[in-house]
Biopython code that builds the backbone (N, CA, C, O; Angstrom):
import numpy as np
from Bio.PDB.StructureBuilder import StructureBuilder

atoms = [
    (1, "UNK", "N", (20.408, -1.039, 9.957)),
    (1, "UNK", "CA", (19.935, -1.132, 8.596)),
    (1, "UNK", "C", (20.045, 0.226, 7.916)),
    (1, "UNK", "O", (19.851, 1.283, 8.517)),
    (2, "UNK", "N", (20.321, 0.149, 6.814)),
    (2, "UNK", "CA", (20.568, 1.512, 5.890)),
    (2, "UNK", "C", (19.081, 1.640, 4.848)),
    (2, "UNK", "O", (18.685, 0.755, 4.089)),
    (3, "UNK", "N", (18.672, 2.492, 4.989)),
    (3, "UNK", "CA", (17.520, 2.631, 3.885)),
    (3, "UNK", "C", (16.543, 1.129, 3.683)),
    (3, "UNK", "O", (16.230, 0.710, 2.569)),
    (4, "UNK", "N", (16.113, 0.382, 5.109)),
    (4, "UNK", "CA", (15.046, -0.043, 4.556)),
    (4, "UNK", "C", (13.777, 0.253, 4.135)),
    (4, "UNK", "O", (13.323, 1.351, 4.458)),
    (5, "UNK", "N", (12.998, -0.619, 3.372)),
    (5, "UNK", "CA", (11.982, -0.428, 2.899)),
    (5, "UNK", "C", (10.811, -1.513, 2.930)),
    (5, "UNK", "O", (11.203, -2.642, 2.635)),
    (6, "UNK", "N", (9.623, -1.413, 3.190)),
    (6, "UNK", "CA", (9.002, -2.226, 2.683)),
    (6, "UNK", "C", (7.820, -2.180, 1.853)),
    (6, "UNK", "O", (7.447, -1.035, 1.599)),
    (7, "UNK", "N", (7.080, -3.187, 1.327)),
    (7, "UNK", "CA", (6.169, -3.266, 0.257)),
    (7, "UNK", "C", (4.863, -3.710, 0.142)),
    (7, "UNK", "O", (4.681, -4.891, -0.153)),
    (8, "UNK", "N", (3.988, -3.022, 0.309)),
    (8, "UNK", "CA", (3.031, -3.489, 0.509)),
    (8, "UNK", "C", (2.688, -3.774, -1.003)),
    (8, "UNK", "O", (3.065, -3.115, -1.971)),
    (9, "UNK", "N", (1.689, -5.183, -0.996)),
    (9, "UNK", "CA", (0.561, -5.353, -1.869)),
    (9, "UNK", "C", (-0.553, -6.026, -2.033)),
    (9, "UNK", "O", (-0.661, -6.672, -0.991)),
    (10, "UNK", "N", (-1.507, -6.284, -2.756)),
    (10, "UNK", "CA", (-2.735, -6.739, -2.878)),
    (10, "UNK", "C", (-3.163, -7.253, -4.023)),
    (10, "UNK", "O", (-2.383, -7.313, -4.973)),
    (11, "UNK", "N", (-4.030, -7.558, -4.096)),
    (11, "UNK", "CA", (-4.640, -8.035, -5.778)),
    (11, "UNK", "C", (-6.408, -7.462, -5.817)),
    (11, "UNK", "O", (-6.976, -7.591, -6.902)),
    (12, "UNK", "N", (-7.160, -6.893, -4.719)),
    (12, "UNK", "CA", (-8.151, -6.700, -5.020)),
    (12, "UNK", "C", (-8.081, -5.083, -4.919)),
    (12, "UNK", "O", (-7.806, -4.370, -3.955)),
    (13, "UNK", "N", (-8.415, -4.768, -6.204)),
    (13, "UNK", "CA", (-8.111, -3.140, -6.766)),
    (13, "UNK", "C", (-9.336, -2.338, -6.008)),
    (13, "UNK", "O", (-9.309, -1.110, -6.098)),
    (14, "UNK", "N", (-10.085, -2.765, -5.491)),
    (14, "UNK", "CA", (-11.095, -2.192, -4.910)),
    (14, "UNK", "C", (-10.670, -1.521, -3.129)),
    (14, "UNK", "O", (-11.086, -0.579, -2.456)),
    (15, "UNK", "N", (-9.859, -2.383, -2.966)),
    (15, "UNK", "CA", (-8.996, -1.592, -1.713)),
    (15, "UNK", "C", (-8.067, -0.672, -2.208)),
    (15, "UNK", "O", (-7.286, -0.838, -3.145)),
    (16, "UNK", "N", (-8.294, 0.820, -1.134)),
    (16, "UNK", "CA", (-7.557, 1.218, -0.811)),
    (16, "UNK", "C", (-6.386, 1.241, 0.252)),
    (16, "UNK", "O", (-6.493, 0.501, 1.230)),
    (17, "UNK", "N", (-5.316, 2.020, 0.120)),
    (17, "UNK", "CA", (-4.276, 1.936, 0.873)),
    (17, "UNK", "C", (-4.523, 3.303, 1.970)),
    (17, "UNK", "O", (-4.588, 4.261, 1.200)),
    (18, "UNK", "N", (-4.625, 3.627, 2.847)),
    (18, "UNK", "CA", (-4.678, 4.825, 3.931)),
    (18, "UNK", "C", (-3.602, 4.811, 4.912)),
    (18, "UNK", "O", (-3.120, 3.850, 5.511)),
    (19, "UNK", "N", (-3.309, 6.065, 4.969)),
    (19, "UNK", "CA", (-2.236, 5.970, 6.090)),
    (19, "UNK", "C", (-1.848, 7.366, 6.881)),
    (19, "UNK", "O", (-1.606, 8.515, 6.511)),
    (20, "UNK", "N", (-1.899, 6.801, 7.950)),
    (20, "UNK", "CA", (-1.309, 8.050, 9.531)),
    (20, "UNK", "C", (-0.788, 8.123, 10.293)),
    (20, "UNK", "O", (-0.864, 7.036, 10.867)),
    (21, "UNK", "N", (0.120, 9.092, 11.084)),
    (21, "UNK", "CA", (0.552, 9.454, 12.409)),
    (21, "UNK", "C", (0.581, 8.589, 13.416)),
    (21, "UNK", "O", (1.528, 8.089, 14.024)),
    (22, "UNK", "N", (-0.953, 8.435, 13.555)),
    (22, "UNK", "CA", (-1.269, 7.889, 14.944)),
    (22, "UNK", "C", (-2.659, 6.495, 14.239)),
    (22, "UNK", "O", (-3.114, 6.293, 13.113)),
    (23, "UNK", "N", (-2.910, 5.810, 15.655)),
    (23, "UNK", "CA", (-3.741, 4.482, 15.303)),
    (23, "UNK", "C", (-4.648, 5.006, 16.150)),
    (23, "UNK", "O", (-4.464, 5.945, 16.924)),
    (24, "UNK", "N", (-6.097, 4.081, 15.910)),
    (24, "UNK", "CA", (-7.079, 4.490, 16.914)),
    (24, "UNK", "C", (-7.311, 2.955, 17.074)),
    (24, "UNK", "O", (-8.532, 2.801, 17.066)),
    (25, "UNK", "N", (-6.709, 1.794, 17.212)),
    (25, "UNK", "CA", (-6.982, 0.619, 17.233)),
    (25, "UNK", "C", (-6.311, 0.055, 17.866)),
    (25, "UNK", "O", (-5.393, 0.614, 18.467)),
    (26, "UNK", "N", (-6.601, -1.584, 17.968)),
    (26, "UNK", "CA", (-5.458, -2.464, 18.468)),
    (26, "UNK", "C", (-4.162, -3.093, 17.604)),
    (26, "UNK", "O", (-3.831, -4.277, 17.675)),
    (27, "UNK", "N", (-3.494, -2.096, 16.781)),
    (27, "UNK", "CA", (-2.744, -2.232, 15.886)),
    (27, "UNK", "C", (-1.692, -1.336, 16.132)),
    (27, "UNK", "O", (-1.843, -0.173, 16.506)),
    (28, "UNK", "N", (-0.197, -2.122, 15.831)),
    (28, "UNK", "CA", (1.304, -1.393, 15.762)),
    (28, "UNK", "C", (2.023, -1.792, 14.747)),
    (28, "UNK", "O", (1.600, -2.734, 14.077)),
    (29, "UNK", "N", (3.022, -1.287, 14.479)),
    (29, "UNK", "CA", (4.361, -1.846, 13.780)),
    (29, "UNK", "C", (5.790, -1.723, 14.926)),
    (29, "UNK", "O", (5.930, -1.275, 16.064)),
    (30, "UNK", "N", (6.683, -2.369, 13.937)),
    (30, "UNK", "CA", (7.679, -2.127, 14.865)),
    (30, "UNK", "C", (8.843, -1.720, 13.981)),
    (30, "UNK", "O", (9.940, -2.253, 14.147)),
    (31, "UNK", "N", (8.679, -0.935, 13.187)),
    (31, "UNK", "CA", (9.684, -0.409, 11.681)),
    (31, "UNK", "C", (10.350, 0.126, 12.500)),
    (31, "UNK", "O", (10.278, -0.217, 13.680)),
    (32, "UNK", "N", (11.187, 1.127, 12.067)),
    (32, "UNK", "CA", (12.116, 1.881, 12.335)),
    (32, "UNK", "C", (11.900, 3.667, 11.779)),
    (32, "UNK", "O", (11.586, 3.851, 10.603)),
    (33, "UNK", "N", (12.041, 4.542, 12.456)),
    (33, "UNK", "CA", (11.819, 5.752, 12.448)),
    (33, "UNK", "C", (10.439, 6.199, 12.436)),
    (33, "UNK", "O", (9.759, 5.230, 12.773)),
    (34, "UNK", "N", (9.741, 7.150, 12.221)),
    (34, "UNK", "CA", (8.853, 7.734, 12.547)),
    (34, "UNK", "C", (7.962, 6.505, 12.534)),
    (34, "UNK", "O", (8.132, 5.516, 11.822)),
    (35, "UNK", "N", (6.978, 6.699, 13.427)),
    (35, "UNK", "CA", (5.379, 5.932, 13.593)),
    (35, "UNK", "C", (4.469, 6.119, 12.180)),
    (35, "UNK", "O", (4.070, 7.231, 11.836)),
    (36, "UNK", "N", (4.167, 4.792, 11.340)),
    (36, "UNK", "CA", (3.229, 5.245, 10.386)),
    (36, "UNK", "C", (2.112, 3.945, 10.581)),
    (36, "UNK", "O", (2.552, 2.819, 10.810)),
    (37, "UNK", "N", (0.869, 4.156, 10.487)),
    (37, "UNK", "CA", (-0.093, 2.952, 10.449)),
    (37, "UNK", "C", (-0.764, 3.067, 9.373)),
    (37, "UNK", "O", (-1.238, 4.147, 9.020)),
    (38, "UNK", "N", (-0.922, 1.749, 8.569)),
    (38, "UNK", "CA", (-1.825, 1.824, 7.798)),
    (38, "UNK", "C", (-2.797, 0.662, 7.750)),
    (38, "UNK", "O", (-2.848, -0.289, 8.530)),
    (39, "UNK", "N", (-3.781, 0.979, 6.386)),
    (39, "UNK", "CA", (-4.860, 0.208, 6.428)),
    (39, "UNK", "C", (-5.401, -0.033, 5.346)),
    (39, "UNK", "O", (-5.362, 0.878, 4.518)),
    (40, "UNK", "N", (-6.038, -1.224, 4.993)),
    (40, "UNK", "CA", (-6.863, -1.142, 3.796)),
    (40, "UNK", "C", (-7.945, -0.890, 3.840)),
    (40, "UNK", "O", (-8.563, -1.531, 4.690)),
    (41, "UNK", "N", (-8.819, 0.192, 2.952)),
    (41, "UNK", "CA", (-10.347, 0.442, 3.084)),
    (41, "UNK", "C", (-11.102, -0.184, 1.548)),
    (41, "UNK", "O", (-10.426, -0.225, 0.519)),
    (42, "UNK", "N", (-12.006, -0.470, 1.562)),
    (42, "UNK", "CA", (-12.841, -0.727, 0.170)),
    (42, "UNK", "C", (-13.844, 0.564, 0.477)),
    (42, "UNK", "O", (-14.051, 1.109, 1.561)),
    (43, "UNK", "N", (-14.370, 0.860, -0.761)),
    (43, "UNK", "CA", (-15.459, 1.799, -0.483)),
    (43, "UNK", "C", (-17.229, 1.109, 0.016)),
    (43, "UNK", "O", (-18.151, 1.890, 0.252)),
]
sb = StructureBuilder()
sb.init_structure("model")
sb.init_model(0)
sb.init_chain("A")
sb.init_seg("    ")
for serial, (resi, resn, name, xyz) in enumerate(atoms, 1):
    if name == "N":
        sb.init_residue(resn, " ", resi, " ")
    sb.init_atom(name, np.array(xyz, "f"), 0.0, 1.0, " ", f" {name:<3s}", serial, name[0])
structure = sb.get_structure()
């Protein structure tokens, strides 16, 4: 694949989007190039 991408979205504006390096959970992806995890937080 050349330059994929993907897209996250939502509809409740009260979440945030966060994102890191590494996971501290039972959660992966399986993208391509560097390791990124993310998450949604509300306050």
């Amino acid at each position: 694949m050349q330059n994929p991408q993907l897209v996250l979205s939502w509809t409740n504006s009260d979440f945030r989007l966060q994102a890191a390096p590494e996971a501290t959970g039972a959660y992966t992806n399986s993208l391509t190039g560097p390791r990124r995890f993310f998450r949604l937080v509300a306050p």
